[in-house]
Every structure is written in C-alpha cells, then in structure tokens.
N, C-alpha and C positions, 0 to 999 in steps of 0.2 A: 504494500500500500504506500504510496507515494506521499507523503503528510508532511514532508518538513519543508522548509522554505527559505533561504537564501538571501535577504537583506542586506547583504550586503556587494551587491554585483556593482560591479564598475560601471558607472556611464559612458557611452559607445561617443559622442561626439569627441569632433576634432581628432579624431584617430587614423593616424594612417591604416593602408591598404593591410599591411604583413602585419599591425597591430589589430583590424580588424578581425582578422583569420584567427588570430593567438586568441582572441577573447569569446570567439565564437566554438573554439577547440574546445576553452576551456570553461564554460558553459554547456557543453554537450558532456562531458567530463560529469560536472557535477548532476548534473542531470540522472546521466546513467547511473550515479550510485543515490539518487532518490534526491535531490533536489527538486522542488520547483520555486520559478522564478514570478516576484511580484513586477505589476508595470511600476516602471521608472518613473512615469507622471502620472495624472488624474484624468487627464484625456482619455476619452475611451475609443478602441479601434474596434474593424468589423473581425477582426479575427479572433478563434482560441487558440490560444499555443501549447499543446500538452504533448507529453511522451507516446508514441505509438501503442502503449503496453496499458496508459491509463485510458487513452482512446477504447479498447477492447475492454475494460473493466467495464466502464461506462454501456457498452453497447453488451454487454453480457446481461444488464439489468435488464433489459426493456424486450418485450414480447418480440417474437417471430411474427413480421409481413404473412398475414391470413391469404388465400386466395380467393379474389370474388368473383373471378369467370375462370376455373383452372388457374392453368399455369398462362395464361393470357394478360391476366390483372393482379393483381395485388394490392390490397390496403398501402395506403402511402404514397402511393404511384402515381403520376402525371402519365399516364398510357394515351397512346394513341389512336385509333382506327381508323384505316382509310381502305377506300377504293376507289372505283369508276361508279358513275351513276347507276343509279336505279338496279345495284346491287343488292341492296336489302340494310344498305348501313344503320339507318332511321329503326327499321324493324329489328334489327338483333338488341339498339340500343336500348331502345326499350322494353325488350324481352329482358335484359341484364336488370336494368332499373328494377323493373317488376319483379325477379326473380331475389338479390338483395332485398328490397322493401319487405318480401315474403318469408325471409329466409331459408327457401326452397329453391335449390340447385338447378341448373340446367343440363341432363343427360347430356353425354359421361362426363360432363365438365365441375371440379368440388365447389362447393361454395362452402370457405373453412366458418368465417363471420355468422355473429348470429343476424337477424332480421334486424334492418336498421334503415334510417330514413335515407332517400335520396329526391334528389334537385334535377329537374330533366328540363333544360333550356333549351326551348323548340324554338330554334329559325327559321323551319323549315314547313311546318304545318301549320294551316288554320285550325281553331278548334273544332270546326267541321268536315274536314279532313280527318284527323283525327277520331273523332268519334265515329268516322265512317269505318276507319280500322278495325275498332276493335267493339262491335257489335254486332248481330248474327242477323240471318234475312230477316227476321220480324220485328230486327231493331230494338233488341235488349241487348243492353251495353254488357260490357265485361265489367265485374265486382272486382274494384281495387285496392289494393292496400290503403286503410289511410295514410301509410308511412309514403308514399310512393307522391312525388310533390311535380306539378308541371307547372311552369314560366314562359309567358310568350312576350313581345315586345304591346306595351300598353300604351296606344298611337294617344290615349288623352294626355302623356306624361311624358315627353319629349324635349321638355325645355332645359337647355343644357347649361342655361347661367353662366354663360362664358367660354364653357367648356368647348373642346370641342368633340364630337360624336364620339367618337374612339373612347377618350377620355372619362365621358359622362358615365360609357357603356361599362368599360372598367371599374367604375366610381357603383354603379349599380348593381353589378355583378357580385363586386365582395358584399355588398349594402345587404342583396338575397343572401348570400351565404351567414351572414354573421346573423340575423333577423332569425332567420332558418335553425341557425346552428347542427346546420346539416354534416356532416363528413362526408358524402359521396356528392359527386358531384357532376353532373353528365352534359357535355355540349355539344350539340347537335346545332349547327358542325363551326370551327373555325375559320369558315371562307367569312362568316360573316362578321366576326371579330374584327379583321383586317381583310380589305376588300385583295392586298396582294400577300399573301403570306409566301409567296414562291420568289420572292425579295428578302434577301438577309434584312437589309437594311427595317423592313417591314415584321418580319419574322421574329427578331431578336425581341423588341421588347415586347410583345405578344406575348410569346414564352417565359422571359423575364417575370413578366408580372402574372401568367398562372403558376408560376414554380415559385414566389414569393406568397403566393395565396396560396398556394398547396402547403406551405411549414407554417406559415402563421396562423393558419385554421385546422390544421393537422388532418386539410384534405385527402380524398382518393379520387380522381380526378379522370374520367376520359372523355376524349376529345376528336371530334370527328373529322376528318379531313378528305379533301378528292387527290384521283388520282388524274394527273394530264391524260389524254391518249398515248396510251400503250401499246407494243405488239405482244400481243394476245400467244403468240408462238413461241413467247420466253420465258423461264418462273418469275416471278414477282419477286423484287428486291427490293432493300433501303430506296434507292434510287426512286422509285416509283411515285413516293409522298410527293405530293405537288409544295416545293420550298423544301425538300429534303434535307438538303442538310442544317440548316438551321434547327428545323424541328426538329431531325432524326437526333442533333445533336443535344438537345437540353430535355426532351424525353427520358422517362423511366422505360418505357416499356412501348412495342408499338407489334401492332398485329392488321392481318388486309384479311377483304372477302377478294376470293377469285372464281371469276363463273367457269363451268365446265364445257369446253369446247363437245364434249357427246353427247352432251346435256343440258338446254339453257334452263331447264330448272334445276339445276345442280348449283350450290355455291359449297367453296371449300375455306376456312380458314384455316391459317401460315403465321403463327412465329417472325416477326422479321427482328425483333431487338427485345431483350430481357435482359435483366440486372438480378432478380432475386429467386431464379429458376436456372437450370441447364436448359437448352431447346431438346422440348419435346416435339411440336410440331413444325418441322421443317421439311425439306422438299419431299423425303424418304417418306412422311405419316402427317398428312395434313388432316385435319377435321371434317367430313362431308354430310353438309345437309342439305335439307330442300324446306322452301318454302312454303307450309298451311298453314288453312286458318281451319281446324276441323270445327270451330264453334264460333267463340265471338273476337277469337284471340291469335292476331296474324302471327307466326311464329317463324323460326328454323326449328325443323327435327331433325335429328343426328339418323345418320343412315349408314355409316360406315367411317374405317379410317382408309385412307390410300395413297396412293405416290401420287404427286402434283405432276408427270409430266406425263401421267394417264390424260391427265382433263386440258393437256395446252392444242392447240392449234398447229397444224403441220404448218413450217414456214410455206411463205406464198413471194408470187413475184410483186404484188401490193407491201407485203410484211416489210420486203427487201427495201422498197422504193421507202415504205416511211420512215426504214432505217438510216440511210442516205441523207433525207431531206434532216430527220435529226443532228447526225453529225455535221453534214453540212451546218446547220444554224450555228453549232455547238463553237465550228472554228471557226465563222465570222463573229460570236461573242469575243475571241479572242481566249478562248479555253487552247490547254497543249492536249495532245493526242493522250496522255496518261488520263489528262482530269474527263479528256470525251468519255472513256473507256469505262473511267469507273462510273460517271452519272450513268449511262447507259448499262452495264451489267455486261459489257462483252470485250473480249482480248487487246489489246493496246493491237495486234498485227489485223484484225479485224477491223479498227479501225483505217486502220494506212491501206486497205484492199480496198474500204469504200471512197474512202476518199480518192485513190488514183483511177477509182471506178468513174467518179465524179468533174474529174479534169476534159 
C-alpha cells in the first residue's frame, strides 16, 4: 500500500536539461520504494499522477463492465452502430432499449445488468411512425416498460439564446440526461448531432463532448451512425463508419449490421472494435438475423451464427469501377497510397493497379 509521502521534493524550475533527468530519476527512485508525491503548488491540473501498481489497486475495487447486448456493448461504453440505410439500425436500437428497460436479454446475446432505465433520442421518427412500429393490425400498441424513456426534438422549444444549434443541442442533451438521471443512453443517430461528422474537424468535438458526458454521468452510451456507399463484395471494416476515424478513434466499442447478399432479408452483425471483450464476432462467426414483427413488436430474430463472406457479393465490373472512382477521389484529397489503402480495406499494390488502371 502506497501511504507515505515525500515533502520534501525539490522544485523542478530553473533546472537544467541533465539536472532535469537526475531529479526525475530520482523521483521515480523514491516512488518505487512507496513514495508519493504532493503538488508543488495549489493550482490544480487535469491530471492524476500515480504508480502503475496503485493505478491497479484502485481498478481492482470497482465492478466488472456488465454486458448489455453480448459482447457488443458494455456498461461504461460510448459504443457505436453503424451501417447503410434502411438496414434495421433504428429497429435493433430499440429492441436493445427495450430489452435493458426489461431486463430481459436478446437471444443468444447476455444481458449481465439488471433492468434499468434508458433514454432513446429519436431523430429519426415521428411519433406516428413510431407507433406505426410497434403495434399489430388492429392497432394495439406494444406494452412498454415504464423504465424505457423516448425524446424527440420539441419544435415549441427551439430558442437557442444565443447559442448556436449545435450548442443549445448539446446544452439539452446532458439537460435530459441529468433530469432523467438515466445511465443508458441511446442516439438515434449522430448525423444529426453534426450535420458532417465524416470531418475531423466536425467529428472531434462531437465525441469530445459525448465521452465527457459519458464519465460525468457514468453513462452507457450508443450511438448510431451511417455508412457512405460501400462495395457490398468486401467484409465491412473500421473504414466503413462515415468520419471513421475520428469516431473509430474516441469510441469504446463499435459494431455494423450487414445485409446478406443470398438474402435481403438477412442482416448479420460484426464486431468491428472492442476494449472490454476479445472478438467474438468477426469475419469467421458473425451474428445472423432476420427481421419480424410476429405481433406488435418489429424485431431481429437470431437464426444462426456464420462466416460473413457467405453473405458478401461476388465482385462485379460496377464493384470495380466504384473502387477506382474511390481511390481516384482519395489521391486528389491528397491522401499517399498507404492512407488510400487503409480507408478502403485493400493492399497498398491494389491500390497502385487501380490507379495505373486509371491513367
């Protein structure tokens, strides 16, 4: 246990280079035999500075990440889901909500958590849309949790005081969350957050500010995203999230539907990025359902596991050309043939064929 404390450390100004090394040696020194060190002044910084060893004491207290959809989600998480339209993104997300809310799992996927509230911020449906979902021909609605909470945009309450849109929406967003004092937390989807999220520039503080509202409300957090057009004859990778990298990069977790090329009523979910799991479902064992509603309640039902290159598309002379026209854009951005390679998901010599294809 690391308990004792050090008062008397030198002040680091005005020190040369070789005296700042020596004093940093020998602070690491005292450290390893159970030192710690108080700040030097009253100022306060955004960092903790502890030992690697009190870092793990500390994290040995506090619970094991539950999982809320399998090995897809986790309590704690900023997860992602994307895909191409009219996939079913809206529908699985609120099968998740529903099933959380319920504390009843969705075949074969755990739900470790007990039943707990969640927040499902619709950009995407009216609430006539919606109740068209999920009620049966004679128009008796599906019975929902009360835990299970929906938010849409309230056109009487738009007045941003200054603000601007973005800003206000932000300002409003944590407003439900804290009101709510919900921990799950469901967005459907983040084109609307930021009209370009496939901009760094746009992207960052997006993410920024749901991963600063993810630790200070101790949310779980997913968030829905599209996919550009894709060819459909390749597996689905990081690359695919429309602002990939930006997002891919400040994400906990991120997971796609993919349709099945022998089957348009097939979708499969993939694994693309996890932190608090090994991959289970990657290319070799992806998830496969189909879409019902056998009653008032649209769903995915689980139908098997499979290999994703069962369900892709035999390349085409189309698949080829919109490969091309890709790279092509990719090197008038001013991308090198390494960075085309990797957004796209295919061999650095792969690229230099299309492009000489292309001259």
């Amino acid at each position: 246990m690391l308990n004792q404390t050090n008062n008397n450390a030198r002040p680091t100004q005005g020190l040369t280079k070789a005296q700042l090394f020596a004093h940093a040696r020998e602070k690491a020194e005292l450290m390893m035999a159970g030192f710690e060190f108080e700040p030097q002044s009253e100022e306060k910084g955004m960092f903790l500075l502890r030992t690697a060893s009190r870092w793990m004491e500390e994290a040995s207290n506090e619970p094991e990440a539950q999982m809320l959809f399998g090995e897809f989600w986790h309590e704690g998480e900023l997860c992602i889901l994307f895909a191409d339209t009219n996939l079913g993104k809206s529908i699985l997300a609120v099968q998740i909500g529903d099933s959380i809310s319920r504390g009843e799992a969705i075949h074969p996927l755990r739900l470790q958590a007990d039943a707990q509230q969640v927040v499902y911020l619709d950009f995407e449906l009216t609430k006539k849309q919606f109740q068209n979902r999920y009620q049966n021909v004679v128009f008796e609605p599906y019975e929902w949790s009360p835990l299970f909470l929906r938010a849409e945009i309230d056109p009487e309450n738009i007045e941003t005081d200054g603000l601007t849109f973005e800003e206000f929406l932000n300002y409003s967003l944590e407003k439900a969350v804290a009101e709510s004092q919900t921990k799950v937390l469901i967005i459907d989807n983040l084109t609307y957050l930021r009209n370009e999220t496939e901009k760094a520039k746009d992207a960052l503080p997006l993410m920024k500010h749901l991963k600063q509202m993810k630790n200070k409300y101790n949310l779980s957090i997913l968030a829905l995203a599209h996919t550009p057009k894709r060819d459909p004859s390749r597996p689905i990778n990081r690359n695919d999230l429309q602002g990939s990298k930006m997002l891919m990069n400040f994400c906990d977790s991120a997971f796609s539907i993919g349709e099945s090329q022998i089957d348009n009523n097939l979708r499969y979910l993939k694994q693309i990025k996890q932190r608090n799991t090994e991959e289970i479902y990657g290319d070799d064992n992806v998830c496969l359902f189909q879409i019902t509603k056998p009653g008032k309640f649209l769903k995915f039902d689980f139908i098997d596991y499979s290999r994703e290159w069962e369900h892709l598309r035999e390349s085409t002379i189309q698949d080829r050309d919109l490969l091309k026209a890709q790279v092509a854009d990719l090197r008038t951005e001013g991308k090198t043939v390494r960075e085309v390679a990797e957004l796209l998901g295919i061999s650095k010599a792969k690229v230099q064929r299309l492009l000489e294809a292309i001259k």
